[in-house]
Backbone as JSON, one array per atom type, in Angstrom:
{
  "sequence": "XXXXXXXXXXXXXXXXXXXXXXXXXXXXXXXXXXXXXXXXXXXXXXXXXXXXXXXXXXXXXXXXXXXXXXXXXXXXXXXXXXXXXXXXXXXXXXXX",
  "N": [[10.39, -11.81, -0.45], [7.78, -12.37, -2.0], [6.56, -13.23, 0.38], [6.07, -10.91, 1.8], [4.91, -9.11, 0.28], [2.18, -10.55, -0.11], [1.58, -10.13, 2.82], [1.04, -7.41, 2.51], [-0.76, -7.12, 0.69], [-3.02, -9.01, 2.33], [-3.21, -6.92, 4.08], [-4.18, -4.67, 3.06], [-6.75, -5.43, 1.88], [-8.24, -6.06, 3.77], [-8.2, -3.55, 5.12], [-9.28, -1.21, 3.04], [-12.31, -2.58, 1.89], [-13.39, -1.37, 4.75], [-13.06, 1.33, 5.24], [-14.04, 2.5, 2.89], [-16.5, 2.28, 3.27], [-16.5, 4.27, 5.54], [-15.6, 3.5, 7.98], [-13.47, 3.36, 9.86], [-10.93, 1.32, 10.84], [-8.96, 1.01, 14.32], [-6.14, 1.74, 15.31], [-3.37, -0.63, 16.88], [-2.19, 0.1, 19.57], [0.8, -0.23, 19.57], [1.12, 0.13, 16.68], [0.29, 2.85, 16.39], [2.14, 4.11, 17.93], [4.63, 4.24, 16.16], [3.99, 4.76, 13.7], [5.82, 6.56, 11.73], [7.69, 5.15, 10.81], [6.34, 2.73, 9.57], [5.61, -0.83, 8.89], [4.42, -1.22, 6.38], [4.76, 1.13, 5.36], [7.35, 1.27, 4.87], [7.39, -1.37, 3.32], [6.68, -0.73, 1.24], [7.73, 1.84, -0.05], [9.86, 0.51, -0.82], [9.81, -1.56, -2.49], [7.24, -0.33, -4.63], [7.57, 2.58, -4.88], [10.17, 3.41, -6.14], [9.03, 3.07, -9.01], [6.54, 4.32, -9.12], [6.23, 7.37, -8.32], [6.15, 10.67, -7.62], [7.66, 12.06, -9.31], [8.12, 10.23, -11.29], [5.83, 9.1, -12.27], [4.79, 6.63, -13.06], [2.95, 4.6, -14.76], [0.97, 6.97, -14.48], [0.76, 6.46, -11.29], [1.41, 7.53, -8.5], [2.54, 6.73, -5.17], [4.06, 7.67, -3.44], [2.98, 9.65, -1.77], [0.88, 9.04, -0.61], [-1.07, 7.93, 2.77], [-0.63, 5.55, 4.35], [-2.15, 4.62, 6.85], [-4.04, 5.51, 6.3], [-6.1, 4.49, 4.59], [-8.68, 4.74, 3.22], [-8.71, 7.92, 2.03], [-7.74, 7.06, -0.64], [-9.19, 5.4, -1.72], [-9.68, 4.36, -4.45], [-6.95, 4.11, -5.84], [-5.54, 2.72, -3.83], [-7.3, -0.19, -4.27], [-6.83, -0.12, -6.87], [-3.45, -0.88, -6.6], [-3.69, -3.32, -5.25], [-5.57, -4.81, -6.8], [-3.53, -5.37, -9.42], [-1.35, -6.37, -7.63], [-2.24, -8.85, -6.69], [-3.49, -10.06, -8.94], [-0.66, -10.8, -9.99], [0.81, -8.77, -11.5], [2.57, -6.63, -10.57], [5.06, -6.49, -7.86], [7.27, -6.2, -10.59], [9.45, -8.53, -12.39], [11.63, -8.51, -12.74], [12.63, -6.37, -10.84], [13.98, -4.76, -8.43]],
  "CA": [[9.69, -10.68, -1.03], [6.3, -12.45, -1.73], [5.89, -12.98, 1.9], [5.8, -9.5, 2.45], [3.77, -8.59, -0.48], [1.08, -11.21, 0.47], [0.69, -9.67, 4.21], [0.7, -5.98, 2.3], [-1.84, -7.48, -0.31], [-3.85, -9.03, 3.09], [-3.59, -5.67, 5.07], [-4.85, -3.72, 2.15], [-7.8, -5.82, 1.54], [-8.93, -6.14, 5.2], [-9.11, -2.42, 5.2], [-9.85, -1.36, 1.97], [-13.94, -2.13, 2.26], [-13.86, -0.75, 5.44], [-12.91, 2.43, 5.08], [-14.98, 2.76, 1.62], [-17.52, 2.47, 3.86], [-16.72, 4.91, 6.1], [-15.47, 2.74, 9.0], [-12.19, 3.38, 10.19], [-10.42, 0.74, 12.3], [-8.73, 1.42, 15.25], [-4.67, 1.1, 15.21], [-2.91, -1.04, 17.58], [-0.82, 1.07, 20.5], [2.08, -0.2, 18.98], [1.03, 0.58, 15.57], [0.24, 4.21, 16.73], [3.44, 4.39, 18.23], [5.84, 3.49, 15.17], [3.38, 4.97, 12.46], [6.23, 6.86, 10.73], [8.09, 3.65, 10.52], [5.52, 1.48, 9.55], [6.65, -1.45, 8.28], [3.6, -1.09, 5.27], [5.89, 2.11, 4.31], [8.46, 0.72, 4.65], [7.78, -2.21, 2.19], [6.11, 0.24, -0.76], [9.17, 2.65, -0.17], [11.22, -0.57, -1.04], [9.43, -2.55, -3.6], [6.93, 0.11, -5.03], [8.14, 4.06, -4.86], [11.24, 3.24, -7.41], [8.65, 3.31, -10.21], [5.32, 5.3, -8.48], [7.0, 8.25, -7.44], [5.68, 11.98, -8.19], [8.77, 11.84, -10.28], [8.25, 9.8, -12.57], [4.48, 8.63, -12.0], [4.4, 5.2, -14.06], [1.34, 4.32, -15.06], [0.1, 7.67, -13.61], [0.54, 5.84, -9.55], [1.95, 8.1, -7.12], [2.4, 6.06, -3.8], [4.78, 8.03, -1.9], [2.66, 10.69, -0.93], [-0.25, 8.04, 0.2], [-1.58, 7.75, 3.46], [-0.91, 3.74, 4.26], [-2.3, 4.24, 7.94], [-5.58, 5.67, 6.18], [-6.73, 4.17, 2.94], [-9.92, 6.21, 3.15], [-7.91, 8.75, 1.66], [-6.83, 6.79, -1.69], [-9.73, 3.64, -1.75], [-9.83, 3.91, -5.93], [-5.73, 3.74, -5.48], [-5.2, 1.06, -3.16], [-7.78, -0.92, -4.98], [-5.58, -0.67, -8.33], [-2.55, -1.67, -5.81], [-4.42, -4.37, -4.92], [-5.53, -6.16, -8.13], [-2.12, -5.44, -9.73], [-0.6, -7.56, -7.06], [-2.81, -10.14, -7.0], [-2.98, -10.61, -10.67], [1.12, -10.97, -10.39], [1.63, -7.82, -12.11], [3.52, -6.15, -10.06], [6.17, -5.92, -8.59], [7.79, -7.16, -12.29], [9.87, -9.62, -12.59], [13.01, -7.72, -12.88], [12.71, -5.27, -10.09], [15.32, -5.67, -7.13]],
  "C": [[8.21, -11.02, -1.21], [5.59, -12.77, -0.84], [5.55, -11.61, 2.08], [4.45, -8.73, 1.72], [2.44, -9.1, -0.6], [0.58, -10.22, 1.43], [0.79, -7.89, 3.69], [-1.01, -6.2, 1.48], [-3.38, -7.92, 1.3], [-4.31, -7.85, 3.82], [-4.55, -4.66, 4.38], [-6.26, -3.91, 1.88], [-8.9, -6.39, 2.35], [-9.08, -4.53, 5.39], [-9.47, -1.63, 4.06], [-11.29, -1.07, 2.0], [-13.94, -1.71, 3.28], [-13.74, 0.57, 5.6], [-13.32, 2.77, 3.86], [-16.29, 2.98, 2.18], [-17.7, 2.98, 5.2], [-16.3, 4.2, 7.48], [-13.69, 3.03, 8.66], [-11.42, 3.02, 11.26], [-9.6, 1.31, 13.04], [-7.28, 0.79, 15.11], [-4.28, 0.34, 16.68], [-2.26, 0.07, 18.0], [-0.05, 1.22, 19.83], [2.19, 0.17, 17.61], [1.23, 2.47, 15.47], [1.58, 4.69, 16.84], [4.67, 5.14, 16.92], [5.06, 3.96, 13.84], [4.8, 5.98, 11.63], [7.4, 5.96, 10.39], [7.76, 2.88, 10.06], [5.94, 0.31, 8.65], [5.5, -1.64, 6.46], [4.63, 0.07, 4.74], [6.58, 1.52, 3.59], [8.71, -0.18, 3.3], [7.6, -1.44, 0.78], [7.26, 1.02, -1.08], [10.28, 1.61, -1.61], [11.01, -1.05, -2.74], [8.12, -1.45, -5.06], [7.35, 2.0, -5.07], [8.92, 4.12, -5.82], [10.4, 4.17, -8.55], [7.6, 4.47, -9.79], [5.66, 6.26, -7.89], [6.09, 9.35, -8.11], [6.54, 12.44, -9.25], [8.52, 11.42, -11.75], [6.67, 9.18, -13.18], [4.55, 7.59, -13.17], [3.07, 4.85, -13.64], [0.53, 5.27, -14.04], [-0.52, 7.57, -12.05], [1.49, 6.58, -9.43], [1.77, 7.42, -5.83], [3.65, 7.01, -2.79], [4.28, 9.11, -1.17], [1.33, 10.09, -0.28], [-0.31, 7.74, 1.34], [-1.36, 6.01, 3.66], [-1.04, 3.98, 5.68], [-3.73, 5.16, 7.75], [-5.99, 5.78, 4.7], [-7.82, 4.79, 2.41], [-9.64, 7.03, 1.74], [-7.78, 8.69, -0.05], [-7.17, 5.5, -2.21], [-9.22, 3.61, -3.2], [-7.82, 3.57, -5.69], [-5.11, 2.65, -5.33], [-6.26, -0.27, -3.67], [-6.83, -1.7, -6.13], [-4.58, -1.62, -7.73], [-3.19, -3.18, -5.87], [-5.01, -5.68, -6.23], [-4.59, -6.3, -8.45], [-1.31, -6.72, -9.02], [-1.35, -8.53, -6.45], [-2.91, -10.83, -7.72], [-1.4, -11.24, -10.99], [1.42, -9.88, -11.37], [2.19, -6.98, -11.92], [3.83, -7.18, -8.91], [6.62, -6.72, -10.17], [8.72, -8.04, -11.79], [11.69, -9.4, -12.13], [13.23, -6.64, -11.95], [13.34, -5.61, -9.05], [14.57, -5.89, -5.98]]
}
């Protein structure tokens, strides 16, 4: 699990400033391909959505209606994401 949440924590923070600043990289083919698969969904679905839902919005985060193949969209957002799980405060401790 903190393999995964590392290379979400790296992906986020490689695009992140660039798309704050208006730069919007270019997806791999295969990324293109497989975008409603992606395996970035995929992991937030898994490990973050539970609590961040429109449902139930903890701590006022909605992630399932987020854009994760254009951060642009949701920089102040994926920022929060982003310290949170760097700091170690999310996921908790206790979350499956």
């Amino acid at each position: 699990m903190r393999r995964h949440l590392s290379l979400l924590i790296a992906a986020l923070t490689a695009v992140v400033p660039l798309t704050a600043a208006g730069v919007r990289p270019a997806l791999p083919q295969s990324a293109a391909v497989g975008l409603p698969g992606a395996p970035e969904r995929q992991l937030i679905q898994r490990y973050c959505v539970t609590c961040h839902n429109q449902r139930l919005k903890t701590a006022g985060l909605t992630l399932d209606t987020l854009d994760v193949t254009d951060v642009s969209t949701g920089v102040e957002t994926w920022e929060k994401v982003v310290r949170r799980l760097r700091a170690g405060a999310m996921p908790p401790a206790n979350a499956p």
